[in-house]
PLY file of the C-alpha trace (Angstrom):
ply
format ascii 1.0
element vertex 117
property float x
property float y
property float z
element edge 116
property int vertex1
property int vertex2
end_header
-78.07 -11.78 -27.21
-75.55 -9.44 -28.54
-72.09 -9.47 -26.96
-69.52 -6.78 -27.30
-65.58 -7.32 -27.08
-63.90 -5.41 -24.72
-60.49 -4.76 -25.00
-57.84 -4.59 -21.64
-55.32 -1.85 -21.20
-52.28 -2.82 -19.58
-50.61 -0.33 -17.97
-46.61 0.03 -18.20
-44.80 1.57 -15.52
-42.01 4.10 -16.97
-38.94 3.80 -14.70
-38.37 6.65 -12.89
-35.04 8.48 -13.11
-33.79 7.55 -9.36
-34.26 3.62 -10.72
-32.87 4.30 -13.77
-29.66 5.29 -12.02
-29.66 2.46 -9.71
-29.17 0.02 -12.62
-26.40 1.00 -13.89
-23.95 2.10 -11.57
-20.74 3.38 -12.26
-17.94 1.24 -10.60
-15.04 2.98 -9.41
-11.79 1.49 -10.60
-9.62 1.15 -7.64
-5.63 1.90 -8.97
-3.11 -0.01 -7.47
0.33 1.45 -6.85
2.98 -0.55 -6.32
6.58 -0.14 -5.38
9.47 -2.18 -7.45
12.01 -2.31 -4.73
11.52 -2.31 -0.66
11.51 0.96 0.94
12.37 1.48 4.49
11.11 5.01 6.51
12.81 5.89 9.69
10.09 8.20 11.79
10.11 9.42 15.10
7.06 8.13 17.35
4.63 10.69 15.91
4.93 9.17 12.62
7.44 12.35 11.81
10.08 11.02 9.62
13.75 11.83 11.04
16.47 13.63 9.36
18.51 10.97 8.15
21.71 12.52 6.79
24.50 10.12 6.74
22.11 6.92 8.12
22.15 3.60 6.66
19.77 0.40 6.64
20.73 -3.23 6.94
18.57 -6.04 6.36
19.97 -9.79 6.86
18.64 -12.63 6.01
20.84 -15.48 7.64
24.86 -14.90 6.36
23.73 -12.44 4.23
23.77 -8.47 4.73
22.01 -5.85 1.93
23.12 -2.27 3.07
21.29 0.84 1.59
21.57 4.79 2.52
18.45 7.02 3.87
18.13 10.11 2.03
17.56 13.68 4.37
13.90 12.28 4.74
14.06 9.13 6.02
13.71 6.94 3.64
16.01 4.43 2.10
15.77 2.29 -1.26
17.00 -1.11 -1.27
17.37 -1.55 -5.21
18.43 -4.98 -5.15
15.49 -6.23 -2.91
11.80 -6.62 -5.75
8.79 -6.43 -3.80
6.97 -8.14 -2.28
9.49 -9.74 0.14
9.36 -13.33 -0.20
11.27 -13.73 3.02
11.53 -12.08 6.34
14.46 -9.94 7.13
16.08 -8.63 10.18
16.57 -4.75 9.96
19.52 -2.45 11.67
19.42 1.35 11.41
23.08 2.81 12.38
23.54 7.01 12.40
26.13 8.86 10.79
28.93 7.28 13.34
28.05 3.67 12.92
25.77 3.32 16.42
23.11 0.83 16.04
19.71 2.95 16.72
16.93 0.18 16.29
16.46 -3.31 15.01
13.29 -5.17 13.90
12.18 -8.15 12.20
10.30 -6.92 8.49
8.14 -10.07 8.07
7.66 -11.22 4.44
5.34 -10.13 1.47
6.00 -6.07 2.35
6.89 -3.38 0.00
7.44 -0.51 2.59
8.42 -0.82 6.39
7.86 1.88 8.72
10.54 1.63 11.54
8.77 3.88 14.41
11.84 4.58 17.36
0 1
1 2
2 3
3 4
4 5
5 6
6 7
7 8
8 9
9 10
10 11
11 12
12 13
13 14
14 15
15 16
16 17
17 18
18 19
19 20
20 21
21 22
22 23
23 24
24 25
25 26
26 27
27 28
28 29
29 30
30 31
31 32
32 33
33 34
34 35
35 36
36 37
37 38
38 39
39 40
40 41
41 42
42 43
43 44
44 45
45 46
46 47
47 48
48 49
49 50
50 51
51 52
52 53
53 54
54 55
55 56
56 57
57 58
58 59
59 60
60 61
61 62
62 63
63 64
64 65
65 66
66 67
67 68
68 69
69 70
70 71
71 72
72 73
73 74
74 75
75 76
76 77
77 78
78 79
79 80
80 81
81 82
82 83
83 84
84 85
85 86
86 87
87 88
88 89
89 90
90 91
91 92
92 93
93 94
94 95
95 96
96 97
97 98
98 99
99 100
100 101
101 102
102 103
103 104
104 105
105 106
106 107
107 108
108 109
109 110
110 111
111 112
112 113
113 114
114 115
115 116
């Protein structure tokens, strides 16, 4: 009896291109921006912010009161206050001739506060 080796052929599967691409993809890197002090906005109820001109914010946090000006857009910089805000604040917006327009609480760990009135 006369017996003959036969050899097996594996087949390999080549990836195709749409797998390829699936293995490695690219991660977006997400940027975070951050703000170094707190910011207030003043905006009308439309999310428009308000002309500002002569406007000030207070924040107080029991005996104490930190006072900062709005520019012409509606926004005003507290440079003494790092974010985020440990702490919760109360906030007062007066106009040009001292009138106290709105006041909300700011709850802690905020950079920005939008005051909507």
């Amino acid at each position: 009896m006369i017996k003959a080796t036969v050899k097996k052929t594996v087949a390999v599967k080549k990836p195709s291109a749409s797998r390829a691409k699936a293995v490695a993809p690219r991660r977006r890197r997400r940027i975070r921006q951050t703000l170094d002090r707190f910011v207030v906005i003043a905006t009308n109820l439309s999310s428009v912010p308000r002309d500002t001109s002569g406007w000030t914010a207070e924040l107080t946090r029991n005996n104490t009161t930190i006072t900062a000006d709005f520019d012409d857009f509606g926004v005003a910089r507290f440079a003494t206050i790092p974010t985020l805000t440990t702490v919760s604040y109360i906030l007062r917006i007066r106009d040009d001739s001292g009138t106290v327009l709105t006041t909300r609480t700011v709850p802690a760990n905020r950079e920005v506060y939008v005051a909507r009135f």
